[in-house]
HTML snippet that shows the backbone in 3Dmol.js (N, CA, C, O; Angstrom):
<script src="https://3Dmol.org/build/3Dmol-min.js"></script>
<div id="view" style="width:600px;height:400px;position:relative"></div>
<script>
const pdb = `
ATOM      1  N   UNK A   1      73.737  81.220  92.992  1.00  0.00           N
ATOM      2  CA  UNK A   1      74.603  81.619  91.900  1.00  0.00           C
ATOM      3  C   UNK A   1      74.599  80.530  90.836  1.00  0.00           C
ATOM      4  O   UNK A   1      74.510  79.318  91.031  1.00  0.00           O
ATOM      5  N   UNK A   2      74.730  81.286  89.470  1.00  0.00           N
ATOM      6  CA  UNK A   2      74.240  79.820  88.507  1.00  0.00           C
ATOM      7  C   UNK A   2      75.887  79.216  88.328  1.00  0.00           C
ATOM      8  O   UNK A   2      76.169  78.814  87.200  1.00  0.00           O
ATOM      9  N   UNK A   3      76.769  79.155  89.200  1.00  0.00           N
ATOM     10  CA  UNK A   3      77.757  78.251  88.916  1.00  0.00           C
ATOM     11  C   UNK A   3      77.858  77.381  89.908  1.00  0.00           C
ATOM     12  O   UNK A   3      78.754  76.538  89.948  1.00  0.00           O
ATOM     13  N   UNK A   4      76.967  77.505  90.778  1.00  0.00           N
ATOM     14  CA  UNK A   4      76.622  76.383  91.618  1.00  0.00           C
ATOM     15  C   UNK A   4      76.604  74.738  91.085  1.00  0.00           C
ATOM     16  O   UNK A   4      76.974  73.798  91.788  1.00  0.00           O
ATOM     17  N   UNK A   5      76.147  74.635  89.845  1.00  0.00           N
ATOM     18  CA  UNK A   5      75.797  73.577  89.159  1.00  0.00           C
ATOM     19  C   UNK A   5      77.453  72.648  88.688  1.00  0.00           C
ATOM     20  O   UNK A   5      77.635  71.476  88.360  1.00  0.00           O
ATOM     21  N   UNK A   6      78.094  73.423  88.798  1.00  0.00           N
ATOM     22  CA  UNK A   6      79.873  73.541  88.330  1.00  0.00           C
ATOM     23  C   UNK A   6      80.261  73.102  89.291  1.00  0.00           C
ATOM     24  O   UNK A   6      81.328  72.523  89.089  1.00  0.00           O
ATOM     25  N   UNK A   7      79.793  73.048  90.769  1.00  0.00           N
ATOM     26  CA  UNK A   7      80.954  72.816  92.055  1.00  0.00           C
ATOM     27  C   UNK A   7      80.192  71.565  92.397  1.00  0.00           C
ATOM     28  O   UNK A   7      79.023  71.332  92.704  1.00  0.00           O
ATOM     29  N   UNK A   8      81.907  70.429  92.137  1.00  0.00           N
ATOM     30  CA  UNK A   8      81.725  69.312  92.716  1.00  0.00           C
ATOM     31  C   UNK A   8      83.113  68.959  93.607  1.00  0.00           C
ATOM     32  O   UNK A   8      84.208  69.439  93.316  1.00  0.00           O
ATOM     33  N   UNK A   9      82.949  68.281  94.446  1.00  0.00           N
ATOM     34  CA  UNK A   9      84.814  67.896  95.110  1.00  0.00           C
ATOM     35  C   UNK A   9      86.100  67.729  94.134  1.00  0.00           C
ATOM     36  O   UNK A   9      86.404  66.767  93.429  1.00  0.00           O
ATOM     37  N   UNK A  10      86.611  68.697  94.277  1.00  0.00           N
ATOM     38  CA  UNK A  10      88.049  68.867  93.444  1.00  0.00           C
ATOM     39  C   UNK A  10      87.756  69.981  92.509  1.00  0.00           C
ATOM     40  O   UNK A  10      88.677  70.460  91.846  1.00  0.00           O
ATOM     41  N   UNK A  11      86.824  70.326  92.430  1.00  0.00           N
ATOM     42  CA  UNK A  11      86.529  71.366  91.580  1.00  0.00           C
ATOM     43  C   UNK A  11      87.727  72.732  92.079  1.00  0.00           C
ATOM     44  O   UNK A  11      88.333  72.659  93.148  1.00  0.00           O
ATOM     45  N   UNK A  12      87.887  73.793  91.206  1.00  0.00           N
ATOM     46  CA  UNK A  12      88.810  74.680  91.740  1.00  0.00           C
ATOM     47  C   UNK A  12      88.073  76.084  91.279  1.00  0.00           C
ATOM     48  O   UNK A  12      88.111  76.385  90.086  1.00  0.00           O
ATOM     49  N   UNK A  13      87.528  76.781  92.048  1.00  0.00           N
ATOM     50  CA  UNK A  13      87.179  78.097  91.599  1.00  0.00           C
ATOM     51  C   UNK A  13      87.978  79.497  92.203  1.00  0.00           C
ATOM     52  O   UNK A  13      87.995  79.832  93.387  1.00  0.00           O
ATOM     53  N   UNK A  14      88.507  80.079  91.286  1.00  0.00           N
ATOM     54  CA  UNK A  14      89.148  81.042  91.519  1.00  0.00           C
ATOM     55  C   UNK A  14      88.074  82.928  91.511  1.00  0.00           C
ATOM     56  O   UNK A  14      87.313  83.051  90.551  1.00  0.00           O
ATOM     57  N   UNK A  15      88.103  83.648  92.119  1.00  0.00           N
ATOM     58  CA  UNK A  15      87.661  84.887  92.420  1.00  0.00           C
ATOM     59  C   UNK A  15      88.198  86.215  92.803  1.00  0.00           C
ATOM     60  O   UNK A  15      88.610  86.693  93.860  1.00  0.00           O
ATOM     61  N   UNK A  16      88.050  86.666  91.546  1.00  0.00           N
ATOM     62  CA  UNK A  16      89.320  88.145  91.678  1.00  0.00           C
ATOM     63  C   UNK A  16      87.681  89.264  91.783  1.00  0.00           C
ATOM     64  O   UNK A  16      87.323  89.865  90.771  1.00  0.00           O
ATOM     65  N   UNK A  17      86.877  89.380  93.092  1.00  0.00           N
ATOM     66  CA  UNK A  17      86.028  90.064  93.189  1.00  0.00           C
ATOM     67  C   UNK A  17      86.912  92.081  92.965  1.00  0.00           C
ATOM     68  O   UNK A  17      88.133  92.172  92.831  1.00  0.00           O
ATOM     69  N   UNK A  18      86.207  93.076  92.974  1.00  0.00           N
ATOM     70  CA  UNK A  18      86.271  94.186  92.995  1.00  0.00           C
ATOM     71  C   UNK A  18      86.741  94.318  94.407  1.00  0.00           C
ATOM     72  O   UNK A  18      86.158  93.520  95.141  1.00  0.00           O
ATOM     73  N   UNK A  19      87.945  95.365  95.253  1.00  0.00           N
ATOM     74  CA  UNK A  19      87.669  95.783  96.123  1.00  0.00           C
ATOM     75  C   UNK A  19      87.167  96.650  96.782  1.00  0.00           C
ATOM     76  O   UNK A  19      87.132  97.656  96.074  1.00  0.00           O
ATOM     77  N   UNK A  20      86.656  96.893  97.962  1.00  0.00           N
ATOM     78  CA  UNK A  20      85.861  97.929  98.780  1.00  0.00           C
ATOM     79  C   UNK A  20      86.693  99.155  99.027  1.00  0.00           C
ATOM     80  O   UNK A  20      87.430  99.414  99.978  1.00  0.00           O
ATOM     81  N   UNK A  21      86.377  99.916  97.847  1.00  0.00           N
ATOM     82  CA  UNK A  21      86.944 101.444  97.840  1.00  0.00           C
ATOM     83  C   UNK A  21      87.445 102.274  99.266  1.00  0.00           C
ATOM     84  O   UNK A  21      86.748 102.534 100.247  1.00  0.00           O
ATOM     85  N   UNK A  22      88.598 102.531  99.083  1.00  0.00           N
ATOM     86  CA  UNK A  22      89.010 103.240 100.390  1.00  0.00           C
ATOM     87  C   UNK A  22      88.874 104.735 100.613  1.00  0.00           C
ATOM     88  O   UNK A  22      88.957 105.359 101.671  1.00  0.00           O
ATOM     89  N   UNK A  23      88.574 105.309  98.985  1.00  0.00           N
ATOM     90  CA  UNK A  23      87.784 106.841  99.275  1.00  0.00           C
ATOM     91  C   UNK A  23      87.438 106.710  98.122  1.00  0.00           C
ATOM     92  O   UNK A  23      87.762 105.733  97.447  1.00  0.00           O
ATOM     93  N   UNK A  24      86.878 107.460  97.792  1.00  0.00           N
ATOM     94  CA  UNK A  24      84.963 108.021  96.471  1.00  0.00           C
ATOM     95  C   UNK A  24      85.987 107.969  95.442  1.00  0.00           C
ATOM     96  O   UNK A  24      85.644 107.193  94.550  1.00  0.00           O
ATOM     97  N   UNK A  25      87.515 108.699  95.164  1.00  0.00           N
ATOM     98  CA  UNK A  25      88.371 108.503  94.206  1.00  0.00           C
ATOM     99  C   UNK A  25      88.612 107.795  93.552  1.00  0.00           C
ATOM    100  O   UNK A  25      88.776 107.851  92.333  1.00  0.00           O
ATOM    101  N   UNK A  26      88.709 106.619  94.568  1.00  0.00           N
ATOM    102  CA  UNK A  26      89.414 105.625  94.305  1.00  0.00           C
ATOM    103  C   UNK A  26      88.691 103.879  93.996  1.00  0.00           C
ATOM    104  O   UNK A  26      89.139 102.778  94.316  1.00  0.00           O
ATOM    105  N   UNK A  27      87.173 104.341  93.105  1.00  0.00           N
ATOM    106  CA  UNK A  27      86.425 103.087  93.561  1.00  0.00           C
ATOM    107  C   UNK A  27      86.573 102.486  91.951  1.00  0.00           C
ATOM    108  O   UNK A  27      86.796 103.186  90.964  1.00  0.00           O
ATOM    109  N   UNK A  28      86.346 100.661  91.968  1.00  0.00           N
ATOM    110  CA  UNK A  28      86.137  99.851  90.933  1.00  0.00           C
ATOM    111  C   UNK A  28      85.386  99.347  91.424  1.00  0.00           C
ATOM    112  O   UNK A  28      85.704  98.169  91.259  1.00  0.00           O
ATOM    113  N   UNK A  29      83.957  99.375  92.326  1.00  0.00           N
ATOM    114  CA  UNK A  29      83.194  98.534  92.477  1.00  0.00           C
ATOM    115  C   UNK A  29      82.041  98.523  91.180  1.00  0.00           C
ATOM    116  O   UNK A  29      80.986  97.949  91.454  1.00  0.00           O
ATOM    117  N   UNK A  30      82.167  99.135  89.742  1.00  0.00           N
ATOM    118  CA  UNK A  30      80.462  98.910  88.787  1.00  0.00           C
ATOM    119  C   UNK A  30      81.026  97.768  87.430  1.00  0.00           C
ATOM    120  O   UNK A  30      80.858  98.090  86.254  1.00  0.00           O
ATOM    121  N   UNK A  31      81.768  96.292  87.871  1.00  0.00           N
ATOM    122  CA  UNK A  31      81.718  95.244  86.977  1.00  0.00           C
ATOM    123  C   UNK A  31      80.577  95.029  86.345  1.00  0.00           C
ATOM    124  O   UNK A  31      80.379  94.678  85.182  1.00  0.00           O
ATOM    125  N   UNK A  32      79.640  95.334  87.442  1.00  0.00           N
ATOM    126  CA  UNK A  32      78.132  94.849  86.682  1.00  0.00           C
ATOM    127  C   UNK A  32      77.315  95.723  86.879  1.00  0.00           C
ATOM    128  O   UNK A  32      77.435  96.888  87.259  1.00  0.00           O
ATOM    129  N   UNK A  33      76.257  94.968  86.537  1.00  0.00           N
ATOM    130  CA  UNK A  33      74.980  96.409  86.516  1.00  0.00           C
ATOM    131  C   UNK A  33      74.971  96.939  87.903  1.00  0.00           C
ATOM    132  O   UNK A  33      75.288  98.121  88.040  1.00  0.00           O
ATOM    133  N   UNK A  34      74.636  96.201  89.018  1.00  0.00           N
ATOM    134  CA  UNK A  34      74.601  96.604  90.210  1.00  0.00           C
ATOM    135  C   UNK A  34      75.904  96.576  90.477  1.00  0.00           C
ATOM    136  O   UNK A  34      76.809  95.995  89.878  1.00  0.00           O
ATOM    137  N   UNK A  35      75.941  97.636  91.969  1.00  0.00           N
ATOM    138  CA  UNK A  35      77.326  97.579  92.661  1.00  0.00           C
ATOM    139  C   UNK A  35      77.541  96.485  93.528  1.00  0.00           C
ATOM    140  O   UNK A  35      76.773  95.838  94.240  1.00  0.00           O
ATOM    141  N   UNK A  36      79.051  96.404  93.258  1.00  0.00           N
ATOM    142  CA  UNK A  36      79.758  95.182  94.353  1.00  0.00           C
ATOM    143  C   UNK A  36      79.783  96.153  95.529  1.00  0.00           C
ATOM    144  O   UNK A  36      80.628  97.033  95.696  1.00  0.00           O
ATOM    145  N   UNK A  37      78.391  95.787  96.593  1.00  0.00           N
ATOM    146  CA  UNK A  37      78.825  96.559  97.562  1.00  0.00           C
ATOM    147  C   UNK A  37      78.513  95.384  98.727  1.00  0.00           C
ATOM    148  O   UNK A  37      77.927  94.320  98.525  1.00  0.00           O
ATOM    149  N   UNK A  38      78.930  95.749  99.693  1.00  0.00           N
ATOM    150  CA  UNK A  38      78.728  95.166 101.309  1.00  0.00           C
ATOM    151  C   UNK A  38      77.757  93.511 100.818  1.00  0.00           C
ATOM    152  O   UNK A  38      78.041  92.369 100.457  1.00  0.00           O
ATOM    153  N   UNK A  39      76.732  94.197 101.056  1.00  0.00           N
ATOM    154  CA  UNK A  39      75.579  93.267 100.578  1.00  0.00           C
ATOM    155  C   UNK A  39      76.112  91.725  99.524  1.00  0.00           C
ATOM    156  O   UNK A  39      76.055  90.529  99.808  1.00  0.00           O
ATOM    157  N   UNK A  40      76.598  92.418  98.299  1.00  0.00           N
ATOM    158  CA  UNK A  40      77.260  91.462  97.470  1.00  0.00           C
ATOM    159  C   UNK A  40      78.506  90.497  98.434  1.00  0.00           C
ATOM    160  O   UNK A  40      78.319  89.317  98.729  1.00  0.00           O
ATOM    161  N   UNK A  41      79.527  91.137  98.750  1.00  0.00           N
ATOM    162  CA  UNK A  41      80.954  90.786  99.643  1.00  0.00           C
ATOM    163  C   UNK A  41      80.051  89.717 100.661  1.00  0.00           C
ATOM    164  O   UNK A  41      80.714  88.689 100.794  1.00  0.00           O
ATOM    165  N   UNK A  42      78.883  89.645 101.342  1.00  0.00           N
ATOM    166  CA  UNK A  42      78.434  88.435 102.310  1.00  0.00           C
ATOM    167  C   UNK A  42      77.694  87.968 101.384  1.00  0.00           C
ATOM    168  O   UNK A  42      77.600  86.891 101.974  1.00  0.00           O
ATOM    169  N   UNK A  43      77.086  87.803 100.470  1.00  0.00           N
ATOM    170  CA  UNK A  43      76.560  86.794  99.289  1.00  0.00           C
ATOM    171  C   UNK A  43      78.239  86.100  99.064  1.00  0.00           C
ATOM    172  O   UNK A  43      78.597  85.132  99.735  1.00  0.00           O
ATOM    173  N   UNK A  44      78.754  86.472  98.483  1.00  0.00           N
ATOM    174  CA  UNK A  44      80.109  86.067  97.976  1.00  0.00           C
ATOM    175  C   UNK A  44      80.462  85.198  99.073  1.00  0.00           C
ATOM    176  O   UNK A  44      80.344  83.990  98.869  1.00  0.00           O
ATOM    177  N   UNK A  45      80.814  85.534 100.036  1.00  0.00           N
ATOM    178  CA  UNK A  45      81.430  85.148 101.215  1.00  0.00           C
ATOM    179  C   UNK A  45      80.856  83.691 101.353  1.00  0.00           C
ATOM    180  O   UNK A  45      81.484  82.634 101.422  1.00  0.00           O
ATOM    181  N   UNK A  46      79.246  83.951 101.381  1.00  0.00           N
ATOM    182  CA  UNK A  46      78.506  82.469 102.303  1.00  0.00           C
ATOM    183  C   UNK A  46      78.603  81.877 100.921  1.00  0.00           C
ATOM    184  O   UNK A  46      78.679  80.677 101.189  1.00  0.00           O
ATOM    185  N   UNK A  47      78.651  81.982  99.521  1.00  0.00           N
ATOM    186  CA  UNK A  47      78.921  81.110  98.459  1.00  0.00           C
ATOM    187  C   UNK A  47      80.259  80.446  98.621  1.00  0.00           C
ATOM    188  O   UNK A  47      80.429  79.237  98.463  1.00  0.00           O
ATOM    189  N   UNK A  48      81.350  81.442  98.997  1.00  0.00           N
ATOM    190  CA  UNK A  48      82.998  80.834  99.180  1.00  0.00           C
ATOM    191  C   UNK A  48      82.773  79.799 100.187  1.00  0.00           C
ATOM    192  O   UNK A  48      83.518  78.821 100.235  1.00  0.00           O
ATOM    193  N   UNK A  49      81.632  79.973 101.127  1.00  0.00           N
ATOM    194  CA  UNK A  49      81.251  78.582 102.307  1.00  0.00           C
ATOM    195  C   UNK A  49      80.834  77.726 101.852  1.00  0.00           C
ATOM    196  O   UNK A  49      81.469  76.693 102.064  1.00  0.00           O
ATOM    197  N   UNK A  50      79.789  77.621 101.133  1.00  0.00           N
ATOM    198  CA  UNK A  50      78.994  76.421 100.489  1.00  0.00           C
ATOM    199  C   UNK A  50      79.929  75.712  99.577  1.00  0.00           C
ATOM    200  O   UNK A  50      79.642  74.563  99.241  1.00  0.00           O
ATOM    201  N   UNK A  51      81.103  76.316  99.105  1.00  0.00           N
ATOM    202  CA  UNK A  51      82.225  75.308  98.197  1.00  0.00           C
ATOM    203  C   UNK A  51      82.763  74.842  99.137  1.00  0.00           C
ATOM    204  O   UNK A  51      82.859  73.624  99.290  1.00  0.00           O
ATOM    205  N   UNK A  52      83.152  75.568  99.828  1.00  0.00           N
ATOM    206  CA  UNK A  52      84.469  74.863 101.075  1.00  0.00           C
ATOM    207  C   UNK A  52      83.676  73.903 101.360  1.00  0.00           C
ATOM    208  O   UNK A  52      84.172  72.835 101.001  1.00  0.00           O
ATOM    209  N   UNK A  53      82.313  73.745 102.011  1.00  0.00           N
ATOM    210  CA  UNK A  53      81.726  72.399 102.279  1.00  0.00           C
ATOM    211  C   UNK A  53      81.738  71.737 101.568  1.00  0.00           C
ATOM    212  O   UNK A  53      81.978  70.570 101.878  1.00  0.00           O
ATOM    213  N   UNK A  54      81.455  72.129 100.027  1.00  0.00           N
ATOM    214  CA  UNK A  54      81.224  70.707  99.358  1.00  0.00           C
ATOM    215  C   UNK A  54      82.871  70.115  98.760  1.00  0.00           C
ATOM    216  O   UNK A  54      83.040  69.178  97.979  1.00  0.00           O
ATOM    217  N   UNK A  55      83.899  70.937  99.365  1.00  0.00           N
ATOM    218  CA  UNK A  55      85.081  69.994  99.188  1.00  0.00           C
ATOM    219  C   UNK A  55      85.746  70.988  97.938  1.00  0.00           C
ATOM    220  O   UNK A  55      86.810  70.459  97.613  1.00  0.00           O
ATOM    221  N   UNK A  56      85.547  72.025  97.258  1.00  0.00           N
ATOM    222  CA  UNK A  56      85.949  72.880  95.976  1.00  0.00           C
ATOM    223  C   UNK A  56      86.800  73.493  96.578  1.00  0.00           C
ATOM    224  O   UNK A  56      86.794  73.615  97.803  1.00  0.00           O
ATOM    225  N   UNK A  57      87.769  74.032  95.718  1.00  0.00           N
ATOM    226  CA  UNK A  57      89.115  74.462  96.359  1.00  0.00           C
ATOM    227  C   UNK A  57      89.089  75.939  95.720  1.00  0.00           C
ATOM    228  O   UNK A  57      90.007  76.727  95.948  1.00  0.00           O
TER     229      UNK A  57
END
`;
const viewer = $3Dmol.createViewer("view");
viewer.addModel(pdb, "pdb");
viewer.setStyle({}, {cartoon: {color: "spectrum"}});
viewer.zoomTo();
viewer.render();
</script>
């Protein structure tokens, strides 16, 4: 992710991702070109890891 370059210890990144629609009605997953789906949510996830290691809050 290109904000990788941004995370140093003390850094603070905040993430108001889309949530995972609970029926076809009811979806906001198209912020971007592609969908925030599954796939995206464990990209996201192991990025929210790689800050926690490097100390980003």
């Amino acid at each position: 992710m290109q904000t990788q370059k941004f995370a140093s210890k003390g850094s603070f990144f905040y993430f108001d991702p889309p949530y995972k629609p609970v029926n076809e009605s009811n979806s906001c997953t198209s912020y971007m070109p592609q969908n925030f789906d599954d796939p995206q949510q464990i990209r996201l996830a192991g990025f929210c890891k790689e800050l926690d290691a490097r100390g980003v809050q």
